[in-house]
PQR file of N, CA, C, O and H, with PARSE charges and radii, in Angstrom:
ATOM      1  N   UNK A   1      -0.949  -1.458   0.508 -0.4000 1.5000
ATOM      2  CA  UNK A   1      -1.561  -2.505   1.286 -0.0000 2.0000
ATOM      3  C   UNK A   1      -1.642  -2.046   2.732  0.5500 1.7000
ATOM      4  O   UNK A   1      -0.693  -1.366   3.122 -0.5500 1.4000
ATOM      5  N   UNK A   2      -2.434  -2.256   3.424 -0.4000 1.5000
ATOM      6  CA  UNK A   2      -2.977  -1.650   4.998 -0.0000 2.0000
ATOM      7  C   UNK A   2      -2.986  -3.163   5.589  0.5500 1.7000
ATOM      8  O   UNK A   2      -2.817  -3.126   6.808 -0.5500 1.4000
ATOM      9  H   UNK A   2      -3.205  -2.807   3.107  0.4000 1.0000
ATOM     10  N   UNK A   3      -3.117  -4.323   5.148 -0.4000 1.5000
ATOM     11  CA  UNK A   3      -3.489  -4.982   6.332 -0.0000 2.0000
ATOM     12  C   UNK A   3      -2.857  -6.604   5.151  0.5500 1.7000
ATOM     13  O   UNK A   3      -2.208  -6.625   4.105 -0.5500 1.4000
ATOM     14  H   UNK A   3      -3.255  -4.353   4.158  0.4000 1.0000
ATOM     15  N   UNK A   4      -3.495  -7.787   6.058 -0.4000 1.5000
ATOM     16  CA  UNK A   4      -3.273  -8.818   5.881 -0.0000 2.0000
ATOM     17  C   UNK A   4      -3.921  -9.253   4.394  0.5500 1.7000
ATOM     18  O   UNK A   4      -3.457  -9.631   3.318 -0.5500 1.4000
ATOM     19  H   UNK A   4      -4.022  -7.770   6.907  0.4000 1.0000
ATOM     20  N   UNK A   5      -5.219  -8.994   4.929 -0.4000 1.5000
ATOM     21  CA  UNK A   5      -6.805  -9.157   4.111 -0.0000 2.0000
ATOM     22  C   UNK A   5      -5.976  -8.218   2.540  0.5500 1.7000
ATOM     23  O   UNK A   5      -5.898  -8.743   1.429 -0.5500 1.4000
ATOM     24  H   UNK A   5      -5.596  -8.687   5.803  0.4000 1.0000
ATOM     25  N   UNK A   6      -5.649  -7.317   2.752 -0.4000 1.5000
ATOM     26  CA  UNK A   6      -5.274  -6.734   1.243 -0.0000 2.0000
ATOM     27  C   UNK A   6      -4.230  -7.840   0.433  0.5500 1.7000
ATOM     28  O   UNK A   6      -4.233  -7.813  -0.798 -0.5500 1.4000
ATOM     29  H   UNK A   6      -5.712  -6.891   3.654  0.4000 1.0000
ATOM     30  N   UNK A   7      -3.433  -8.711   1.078 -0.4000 1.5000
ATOM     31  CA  UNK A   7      -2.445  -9.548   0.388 -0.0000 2.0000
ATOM     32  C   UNK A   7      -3.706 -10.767  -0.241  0.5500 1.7000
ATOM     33  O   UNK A   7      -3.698 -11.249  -1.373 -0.5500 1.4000
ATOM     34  H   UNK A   7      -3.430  -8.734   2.077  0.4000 1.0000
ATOM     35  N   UNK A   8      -4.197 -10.908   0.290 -0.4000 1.5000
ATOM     36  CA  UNK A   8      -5.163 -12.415   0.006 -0.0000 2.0000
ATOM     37  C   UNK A   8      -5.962 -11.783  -1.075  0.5500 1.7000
ATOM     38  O   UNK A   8      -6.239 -12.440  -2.078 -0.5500 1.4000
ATOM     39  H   UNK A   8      -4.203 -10.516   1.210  0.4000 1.0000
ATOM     40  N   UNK A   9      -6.563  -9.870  -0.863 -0.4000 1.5000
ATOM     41  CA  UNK A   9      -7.037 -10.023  -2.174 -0.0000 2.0000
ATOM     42  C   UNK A   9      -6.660  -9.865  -3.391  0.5500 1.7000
ATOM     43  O   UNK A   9      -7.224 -10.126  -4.454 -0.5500 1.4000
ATOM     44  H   UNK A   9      -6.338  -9.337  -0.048  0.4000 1.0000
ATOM     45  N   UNK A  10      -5.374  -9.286  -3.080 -0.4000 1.5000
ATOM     46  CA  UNK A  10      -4.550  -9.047  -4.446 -0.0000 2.0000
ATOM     47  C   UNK A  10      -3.947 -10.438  -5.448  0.5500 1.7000
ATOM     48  O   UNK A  10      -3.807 -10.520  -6.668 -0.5500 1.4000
ATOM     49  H   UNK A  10      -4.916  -9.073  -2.217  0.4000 1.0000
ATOM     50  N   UNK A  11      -3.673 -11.451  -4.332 -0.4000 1.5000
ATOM     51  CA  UNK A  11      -3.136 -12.621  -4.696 -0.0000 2.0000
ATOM     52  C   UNK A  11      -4.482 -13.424  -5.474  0.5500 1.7000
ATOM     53  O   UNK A  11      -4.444 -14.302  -6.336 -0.5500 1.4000
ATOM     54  H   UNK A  11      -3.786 -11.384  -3.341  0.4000 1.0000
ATOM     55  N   UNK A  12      -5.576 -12.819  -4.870 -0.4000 1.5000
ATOM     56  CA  UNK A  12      -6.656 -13.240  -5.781 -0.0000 2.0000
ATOM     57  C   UNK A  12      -6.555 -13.266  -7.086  0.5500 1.7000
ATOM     58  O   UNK A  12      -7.237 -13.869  -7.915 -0.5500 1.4000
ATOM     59  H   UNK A  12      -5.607 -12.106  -4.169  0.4000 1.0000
ATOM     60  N   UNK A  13      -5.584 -12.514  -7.220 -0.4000 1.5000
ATOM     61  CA  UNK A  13      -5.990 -11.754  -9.384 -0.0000 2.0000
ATOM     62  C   UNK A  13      -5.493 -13.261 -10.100  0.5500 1.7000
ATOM     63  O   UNK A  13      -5.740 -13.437 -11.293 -0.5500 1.4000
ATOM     64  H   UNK A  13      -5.030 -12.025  -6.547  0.4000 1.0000
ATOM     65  N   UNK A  14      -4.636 -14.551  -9.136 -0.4000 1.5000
ATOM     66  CA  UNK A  14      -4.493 -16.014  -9.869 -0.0000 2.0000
ATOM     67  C   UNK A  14      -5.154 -16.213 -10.119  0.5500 1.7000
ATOM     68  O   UNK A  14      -5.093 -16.712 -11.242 -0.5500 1.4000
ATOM     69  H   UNK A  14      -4.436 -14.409  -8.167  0.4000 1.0000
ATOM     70  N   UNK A  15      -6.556 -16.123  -9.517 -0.4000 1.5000
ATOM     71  CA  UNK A  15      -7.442 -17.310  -9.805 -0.0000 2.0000
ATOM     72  C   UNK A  15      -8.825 -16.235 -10.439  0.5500 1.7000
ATOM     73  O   UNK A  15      -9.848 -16.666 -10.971 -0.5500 1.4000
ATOM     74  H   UNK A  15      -6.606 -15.717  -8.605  0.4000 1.0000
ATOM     75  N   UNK A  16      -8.523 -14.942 -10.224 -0.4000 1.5000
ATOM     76  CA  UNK A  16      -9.464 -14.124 -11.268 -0.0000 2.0000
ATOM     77  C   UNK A  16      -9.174 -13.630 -12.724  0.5500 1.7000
ATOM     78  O   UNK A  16     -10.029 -13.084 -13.422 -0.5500 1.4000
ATOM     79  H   UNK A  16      -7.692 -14.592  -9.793  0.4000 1.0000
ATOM     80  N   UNK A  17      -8.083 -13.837 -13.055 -0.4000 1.5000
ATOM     81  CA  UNK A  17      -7.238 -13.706 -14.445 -0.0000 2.0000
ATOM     82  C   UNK A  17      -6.865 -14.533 -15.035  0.5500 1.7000
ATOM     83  O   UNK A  17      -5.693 -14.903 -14.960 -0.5500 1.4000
ATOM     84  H   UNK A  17      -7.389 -14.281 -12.489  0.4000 1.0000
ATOM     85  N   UNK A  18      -7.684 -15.045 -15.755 -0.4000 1.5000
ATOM     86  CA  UNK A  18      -6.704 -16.132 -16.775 -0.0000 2.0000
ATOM     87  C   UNK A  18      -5.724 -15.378 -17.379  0.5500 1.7000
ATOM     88  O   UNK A  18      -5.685 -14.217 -17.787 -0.5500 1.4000
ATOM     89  H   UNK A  18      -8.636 -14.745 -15.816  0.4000 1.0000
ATOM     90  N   UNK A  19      -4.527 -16.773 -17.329 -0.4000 1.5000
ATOM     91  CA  UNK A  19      -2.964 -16.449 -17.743 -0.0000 2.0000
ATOM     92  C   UNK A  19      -1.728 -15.574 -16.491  0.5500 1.7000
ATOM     93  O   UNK A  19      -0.615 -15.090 -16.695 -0.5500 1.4000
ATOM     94  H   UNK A  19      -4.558 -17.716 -16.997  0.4000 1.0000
ATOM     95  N   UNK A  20      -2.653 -15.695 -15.081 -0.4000 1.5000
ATOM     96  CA  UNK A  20      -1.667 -15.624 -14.386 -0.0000 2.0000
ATOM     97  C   UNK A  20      -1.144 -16.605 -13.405  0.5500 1.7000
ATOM     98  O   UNK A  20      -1.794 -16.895 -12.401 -0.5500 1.4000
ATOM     99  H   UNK A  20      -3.557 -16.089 -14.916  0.4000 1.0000
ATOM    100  N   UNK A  21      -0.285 -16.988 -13.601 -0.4000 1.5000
ATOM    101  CA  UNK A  21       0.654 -18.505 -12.998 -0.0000 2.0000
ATOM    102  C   UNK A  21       0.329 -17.963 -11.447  0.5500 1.7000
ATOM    103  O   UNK A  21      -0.513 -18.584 -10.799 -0.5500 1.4000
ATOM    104  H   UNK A  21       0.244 -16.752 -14.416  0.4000 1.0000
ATOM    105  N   UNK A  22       1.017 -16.767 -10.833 -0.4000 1.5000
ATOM    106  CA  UNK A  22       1.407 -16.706  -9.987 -0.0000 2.0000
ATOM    107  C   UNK A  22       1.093 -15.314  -9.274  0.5500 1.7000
ATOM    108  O   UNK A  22       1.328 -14.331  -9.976 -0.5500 1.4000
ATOM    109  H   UNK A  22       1.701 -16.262 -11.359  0.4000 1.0000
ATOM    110  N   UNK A  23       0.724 -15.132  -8.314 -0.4000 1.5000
ATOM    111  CA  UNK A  23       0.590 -13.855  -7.294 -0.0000 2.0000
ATOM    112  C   UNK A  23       0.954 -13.618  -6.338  0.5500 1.7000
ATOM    113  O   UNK A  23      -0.008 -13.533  -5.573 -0.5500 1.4000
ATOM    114  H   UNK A  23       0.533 -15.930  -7.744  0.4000 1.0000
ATOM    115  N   UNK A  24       1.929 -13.423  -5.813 -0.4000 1.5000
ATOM    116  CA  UNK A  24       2.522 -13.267  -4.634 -0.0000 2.0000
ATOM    117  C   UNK A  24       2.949 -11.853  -3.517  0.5500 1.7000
ATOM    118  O   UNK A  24       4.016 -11.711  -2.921 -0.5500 1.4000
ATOM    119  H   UNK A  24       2.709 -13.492  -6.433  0.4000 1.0000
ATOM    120  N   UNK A  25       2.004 -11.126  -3.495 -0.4000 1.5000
ATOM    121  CA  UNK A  25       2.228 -10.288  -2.690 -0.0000 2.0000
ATOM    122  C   UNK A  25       2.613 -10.169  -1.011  0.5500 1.7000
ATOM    123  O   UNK A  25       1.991 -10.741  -0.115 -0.5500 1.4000
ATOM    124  H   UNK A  25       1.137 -11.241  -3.980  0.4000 1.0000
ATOM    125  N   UNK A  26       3.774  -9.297  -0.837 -0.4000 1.5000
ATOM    126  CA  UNK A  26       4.166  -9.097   0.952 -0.0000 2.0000
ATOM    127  C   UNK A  26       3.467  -7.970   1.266  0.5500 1.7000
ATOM    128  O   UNK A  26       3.335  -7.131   0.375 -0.5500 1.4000
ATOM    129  H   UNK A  26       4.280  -8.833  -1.564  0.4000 1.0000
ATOM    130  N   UNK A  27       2.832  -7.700   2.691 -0.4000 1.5000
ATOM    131  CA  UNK A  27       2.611  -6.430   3.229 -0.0000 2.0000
ATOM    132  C   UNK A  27       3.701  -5.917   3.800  0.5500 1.7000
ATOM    133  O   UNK A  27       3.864  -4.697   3.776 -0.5500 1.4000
ATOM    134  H   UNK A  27       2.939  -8.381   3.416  0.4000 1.0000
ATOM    135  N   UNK A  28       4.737  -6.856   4.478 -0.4000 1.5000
ATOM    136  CA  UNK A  28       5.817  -6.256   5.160 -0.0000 2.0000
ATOM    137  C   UNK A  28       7.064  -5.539   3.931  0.5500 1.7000
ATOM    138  O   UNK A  28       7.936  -4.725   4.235 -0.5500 1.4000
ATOM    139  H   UNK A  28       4.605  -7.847   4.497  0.4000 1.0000
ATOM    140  N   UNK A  29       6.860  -6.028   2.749 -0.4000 1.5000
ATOM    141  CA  UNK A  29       7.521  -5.240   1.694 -0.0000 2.0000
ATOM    142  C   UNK A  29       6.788  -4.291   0.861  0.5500 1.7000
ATOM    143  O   UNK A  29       7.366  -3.577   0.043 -0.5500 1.4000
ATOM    144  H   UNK A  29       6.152  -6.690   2.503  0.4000 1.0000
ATOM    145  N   UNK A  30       5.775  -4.272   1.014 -0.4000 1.5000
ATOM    146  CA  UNK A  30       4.564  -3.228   0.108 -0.0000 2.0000
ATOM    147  C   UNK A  30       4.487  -3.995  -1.442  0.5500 1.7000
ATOM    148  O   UNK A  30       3.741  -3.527  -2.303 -0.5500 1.4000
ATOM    149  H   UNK A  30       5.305  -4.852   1.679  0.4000 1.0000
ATOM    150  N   UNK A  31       5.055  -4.815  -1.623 -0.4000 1.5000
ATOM    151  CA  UNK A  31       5.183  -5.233  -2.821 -0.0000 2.0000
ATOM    152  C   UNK A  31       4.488  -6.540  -3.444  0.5500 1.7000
ATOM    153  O   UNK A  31       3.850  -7.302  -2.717 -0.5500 1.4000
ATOM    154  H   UNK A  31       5.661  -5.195  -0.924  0.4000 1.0000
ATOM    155  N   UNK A  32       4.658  -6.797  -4.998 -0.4000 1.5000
ATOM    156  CA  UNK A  32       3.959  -7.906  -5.490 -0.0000 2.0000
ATOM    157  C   UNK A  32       4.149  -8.482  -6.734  0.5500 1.7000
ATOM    158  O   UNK A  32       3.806  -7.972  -7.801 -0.5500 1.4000
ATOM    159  H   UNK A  32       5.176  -6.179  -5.588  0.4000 1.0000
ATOM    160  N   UNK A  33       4.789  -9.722  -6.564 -0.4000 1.5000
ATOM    161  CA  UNK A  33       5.399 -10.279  -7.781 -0.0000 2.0000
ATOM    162  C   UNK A  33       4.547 -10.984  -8.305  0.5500 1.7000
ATOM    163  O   UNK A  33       4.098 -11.895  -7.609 -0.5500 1.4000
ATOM    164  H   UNK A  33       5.069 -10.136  -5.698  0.4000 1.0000
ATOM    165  N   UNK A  34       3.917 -10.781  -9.991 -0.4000 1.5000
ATOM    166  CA  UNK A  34       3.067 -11.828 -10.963 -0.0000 2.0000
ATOM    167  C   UNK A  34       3.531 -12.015 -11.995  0.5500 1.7000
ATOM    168  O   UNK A  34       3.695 -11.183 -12.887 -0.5500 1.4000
ATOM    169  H   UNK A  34       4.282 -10.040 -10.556  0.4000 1.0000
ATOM    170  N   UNK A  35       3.892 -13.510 -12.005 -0.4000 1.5000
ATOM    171  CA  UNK A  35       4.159 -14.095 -12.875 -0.0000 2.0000
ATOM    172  C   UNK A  35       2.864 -14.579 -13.916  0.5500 1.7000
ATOM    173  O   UNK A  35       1.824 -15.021 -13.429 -0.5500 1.4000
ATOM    174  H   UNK A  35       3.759 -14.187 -11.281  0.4000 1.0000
ATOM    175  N   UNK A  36       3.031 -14.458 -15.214 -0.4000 1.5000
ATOM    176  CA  UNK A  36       1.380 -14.659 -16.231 -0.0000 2.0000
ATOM    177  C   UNK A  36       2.333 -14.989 -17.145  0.5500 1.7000
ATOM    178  O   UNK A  36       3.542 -14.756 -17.130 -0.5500 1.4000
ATOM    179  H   UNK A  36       3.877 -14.098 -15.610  0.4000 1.0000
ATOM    180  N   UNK A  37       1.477 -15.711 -18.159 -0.4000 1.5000
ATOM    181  CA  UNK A  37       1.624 -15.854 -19.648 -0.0000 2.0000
ATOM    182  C   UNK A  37       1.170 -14.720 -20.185  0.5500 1.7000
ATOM    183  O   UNK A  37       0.253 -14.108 -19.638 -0.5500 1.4000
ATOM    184  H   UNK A  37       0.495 -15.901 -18.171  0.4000 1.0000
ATOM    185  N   UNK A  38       1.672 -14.339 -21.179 -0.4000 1.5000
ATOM    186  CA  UNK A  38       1.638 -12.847 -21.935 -0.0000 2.0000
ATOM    187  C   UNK A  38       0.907 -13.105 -23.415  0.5500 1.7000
ATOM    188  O   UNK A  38       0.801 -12.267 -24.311 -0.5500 1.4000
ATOM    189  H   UNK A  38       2.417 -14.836 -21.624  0.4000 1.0000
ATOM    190  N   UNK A  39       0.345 -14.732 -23.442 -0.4000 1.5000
ATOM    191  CA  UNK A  39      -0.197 -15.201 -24.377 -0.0000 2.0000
ATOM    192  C   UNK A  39      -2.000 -15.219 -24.312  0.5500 1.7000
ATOM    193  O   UNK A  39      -2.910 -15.321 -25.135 -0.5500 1.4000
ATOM    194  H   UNK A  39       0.431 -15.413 -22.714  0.4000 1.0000
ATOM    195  N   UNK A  40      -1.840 -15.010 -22.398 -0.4000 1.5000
ATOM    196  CA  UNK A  40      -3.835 -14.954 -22.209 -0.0000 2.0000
ATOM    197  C   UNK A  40      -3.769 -13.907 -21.543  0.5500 1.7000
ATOM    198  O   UNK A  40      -4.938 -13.649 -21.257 -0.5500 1.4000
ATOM    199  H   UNK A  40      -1.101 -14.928 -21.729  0.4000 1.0000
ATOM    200  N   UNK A  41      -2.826 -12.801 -20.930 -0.4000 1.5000
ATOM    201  CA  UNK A  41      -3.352 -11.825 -20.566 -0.0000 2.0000
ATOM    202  C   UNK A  41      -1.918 -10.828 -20.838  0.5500 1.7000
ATOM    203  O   UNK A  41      -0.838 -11.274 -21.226 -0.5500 1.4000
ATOM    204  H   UNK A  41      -1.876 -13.011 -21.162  0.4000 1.0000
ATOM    205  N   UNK A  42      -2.178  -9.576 -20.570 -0.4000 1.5000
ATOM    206  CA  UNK A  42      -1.463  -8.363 -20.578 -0.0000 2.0000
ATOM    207  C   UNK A  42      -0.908  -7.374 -19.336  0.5500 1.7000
ATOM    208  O   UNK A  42      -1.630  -6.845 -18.490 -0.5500 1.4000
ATOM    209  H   UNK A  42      -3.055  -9.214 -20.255  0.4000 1.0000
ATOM    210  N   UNK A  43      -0.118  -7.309 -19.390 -0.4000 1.5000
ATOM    211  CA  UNK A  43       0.486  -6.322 -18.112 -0.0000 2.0000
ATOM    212  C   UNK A  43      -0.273  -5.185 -18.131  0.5500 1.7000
ATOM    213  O   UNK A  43      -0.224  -4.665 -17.016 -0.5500 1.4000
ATOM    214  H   UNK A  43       0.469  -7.738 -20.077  0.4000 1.0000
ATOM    215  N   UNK A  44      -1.021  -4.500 -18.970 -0.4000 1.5000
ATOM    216  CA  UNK A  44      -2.143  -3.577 -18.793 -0.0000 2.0000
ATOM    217  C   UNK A  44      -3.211  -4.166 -18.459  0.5500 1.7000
ATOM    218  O   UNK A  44      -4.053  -3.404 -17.984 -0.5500 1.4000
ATOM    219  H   UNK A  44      -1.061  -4.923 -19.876  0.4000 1.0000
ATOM    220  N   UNK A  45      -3.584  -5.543 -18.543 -0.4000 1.5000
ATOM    221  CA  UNK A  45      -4.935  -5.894 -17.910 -0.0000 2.0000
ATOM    222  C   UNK A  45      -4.640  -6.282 -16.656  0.5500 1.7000
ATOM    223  O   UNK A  45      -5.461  -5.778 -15.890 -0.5500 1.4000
ATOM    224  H   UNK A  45      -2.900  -6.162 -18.928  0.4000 1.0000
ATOM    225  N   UNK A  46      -3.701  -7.066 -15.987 -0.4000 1.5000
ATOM    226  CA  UNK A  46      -3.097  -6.751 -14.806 -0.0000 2.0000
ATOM    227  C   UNK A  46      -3.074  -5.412 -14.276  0.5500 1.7000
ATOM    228  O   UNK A  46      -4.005  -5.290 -13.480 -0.5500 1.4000
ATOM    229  H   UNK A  46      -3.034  -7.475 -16.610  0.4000 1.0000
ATOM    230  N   UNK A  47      -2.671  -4.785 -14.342 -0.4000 1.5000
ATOM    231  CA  UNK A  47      -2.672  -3.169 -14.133 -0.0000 2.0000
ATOM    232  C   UNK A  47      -3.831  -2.885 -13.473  0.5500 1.7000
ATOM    233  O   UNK A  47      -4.078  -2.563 -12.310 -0.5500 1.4000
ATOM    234  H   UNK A  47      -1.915  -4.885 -14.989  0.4000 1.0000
ATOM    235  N   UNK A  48      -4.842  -3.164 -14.962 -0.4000 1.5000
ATOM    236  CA  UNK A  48      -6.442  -2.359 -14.425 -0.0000 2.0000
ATOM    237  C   UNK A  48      -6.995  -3.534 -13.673  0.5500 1.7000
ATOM    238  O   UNK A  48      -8.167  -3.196 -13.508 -0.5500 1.4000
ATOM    239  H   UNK A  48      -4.642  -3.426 -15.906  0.4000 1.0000
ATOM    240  N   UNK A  49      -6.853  -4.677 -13.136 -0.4000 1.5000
ATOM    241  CA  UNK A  49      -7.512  -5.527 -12.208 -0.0000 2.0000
ATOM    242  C   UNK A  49      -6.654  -4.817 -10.763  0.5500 1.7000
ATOM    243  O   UNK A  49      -7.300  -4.722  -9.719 -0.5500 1.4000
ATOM    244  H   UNK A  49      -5.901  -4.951 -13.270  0.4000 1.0000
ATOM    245  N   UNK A  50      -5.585  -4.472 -10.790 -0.4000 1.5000
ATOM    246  CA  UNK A  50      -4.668  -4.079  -8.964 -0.0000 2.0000
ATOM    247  C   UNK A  50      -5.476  -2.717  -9.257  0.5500 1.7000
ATOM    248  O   UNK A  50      -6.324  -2.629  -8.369 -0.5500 1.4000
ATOM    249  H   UNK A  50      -5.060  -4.549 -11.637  0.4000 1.0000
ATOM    250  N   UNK A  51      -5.558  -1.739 -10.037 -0.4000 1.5000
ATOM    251  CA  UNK A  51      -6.209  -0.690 -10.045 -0.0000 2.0000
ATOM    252  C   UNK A  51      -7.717  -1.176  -9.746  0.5500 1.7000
ATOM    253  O   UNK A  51      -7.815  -1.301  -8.526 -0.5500 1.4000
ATOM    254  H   UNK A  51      -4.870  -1.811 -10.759  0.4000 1.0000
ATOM    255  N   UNK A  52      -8.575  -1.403 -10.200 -0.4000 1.5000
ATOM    256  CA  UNK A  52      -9.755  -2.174 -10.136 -0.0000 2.0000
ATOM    257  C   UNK A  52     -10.310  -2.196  -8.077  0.5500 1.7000
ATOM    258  O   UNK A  52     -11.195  -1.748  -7.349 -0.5500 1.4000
ATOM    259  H   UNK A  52      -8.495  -1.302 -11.191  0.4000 1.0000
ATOM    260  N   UNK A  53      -9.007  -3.074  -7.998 -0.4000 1.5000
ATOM    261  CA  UNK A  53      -9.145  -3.283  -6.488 -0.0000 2.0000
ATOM    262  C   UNK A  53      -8.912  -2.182  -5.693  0.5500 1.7000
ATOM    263  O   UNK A  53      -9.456  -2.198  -4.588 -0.5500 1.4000
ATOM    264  H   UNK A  53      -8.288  -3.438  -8.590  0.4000 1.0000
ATOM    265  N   UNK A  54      -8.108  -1.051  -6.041 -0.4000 1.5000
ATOM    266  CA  UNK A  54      -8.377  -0.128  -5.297 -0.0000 2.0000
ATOM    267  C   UNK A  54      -6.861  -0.007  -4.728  0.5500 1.7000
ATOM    268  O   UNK A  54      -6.648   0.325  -3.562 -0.5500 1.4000
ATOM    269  H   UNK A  54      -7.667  -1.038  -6.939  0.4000 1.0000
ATOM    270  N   UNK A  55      -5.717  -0.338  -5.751 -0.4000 1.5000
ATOM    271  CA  UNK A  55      -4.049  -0.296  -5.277 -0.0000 2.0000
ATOM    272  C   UNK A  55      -3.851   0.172  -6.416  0.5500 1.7000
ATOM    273  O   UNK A  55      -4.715   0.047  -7.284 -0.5500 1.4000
ATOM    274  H   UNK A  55      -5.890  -0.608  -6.699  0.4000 1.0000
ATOM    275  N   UNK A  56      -2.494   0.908  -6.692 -0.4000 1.5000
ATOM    276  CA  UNK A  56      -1.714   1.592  -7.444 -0.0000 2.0000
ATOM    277  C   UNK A  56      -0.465   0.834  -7.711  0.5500 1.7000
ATOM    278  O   UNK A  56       0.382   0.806  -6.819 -0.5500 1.4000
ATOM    279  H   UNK A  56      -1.792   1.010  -5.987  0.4000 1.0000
ATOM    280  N   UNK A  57      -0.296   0.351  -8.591 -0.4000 1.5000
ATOM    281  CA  UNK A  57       1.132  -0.133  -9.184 -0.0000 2.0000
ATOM    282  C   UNK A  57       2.140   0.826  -9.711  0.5500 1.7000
ATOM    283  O   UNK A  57       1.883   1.753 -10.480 -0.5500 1.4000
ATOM    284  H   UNK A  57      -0.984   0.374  -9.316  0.4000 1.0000
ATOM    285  N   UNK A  58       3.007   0.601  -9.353 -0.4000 1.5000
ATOM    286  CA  UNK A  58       4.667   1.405  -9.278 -0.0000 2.0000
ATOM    287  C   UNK A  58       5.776   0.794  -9.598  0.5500 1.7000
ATOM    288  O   UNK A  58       6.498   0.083  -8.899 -0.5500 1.4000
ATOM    289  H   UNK A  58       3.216  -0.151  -8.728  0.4000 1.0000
ATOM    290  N   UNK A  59       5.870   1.098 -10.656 -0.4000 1.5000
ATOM    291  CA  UNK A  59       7.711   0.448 -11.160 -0.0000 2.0000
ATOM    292  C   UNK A  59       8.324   0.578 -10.299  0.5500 1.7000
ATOM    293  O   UNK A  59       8.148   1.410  -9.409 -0.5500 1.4000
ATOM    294  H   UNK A  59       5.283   1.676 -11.223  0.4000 1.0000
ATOM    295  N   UNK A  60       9.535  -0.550 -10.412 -0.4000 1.5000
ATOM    296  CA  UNK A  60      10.658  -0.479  -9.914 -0.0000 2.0000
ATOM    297  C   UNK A  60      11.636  -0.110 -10.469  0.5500 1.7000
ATOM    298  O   UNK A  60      12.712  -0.080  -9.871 -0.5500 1.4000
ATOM    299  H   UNK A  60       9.677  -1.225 -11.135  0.4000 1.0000
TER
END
């Protein structure tokens, strides 16, 4: 994440993904917690939507 504008669009993926409750990304932590139902979407389709946008996801 580089800026402000990158948190608002990542937090976007709530309301562009069905089955995700929750998006909560910090810039001051580099990080981003989503909470989804695993019943309408997949942690690989998550994946390729933060990939999609142009960020790289990294285990913890």
């Amino acid at each position: 994440m580089h800026c402000s504008a990158c948190v608002m669009k990542l937090e976007g993926l709530e309301d562009d993904l069905p089955g995700v409750k929750r998006a909560e990304a910090s810039y001051q932590k580099q990080s981003m917690l989503v909470e989804y139902d695993d019943s309408k979407v997949s942690e690989e389709e998550i994946r390729k939507a933060i990939d999609e946008l142009g960020y790289t996801v990294e285990d913890l």
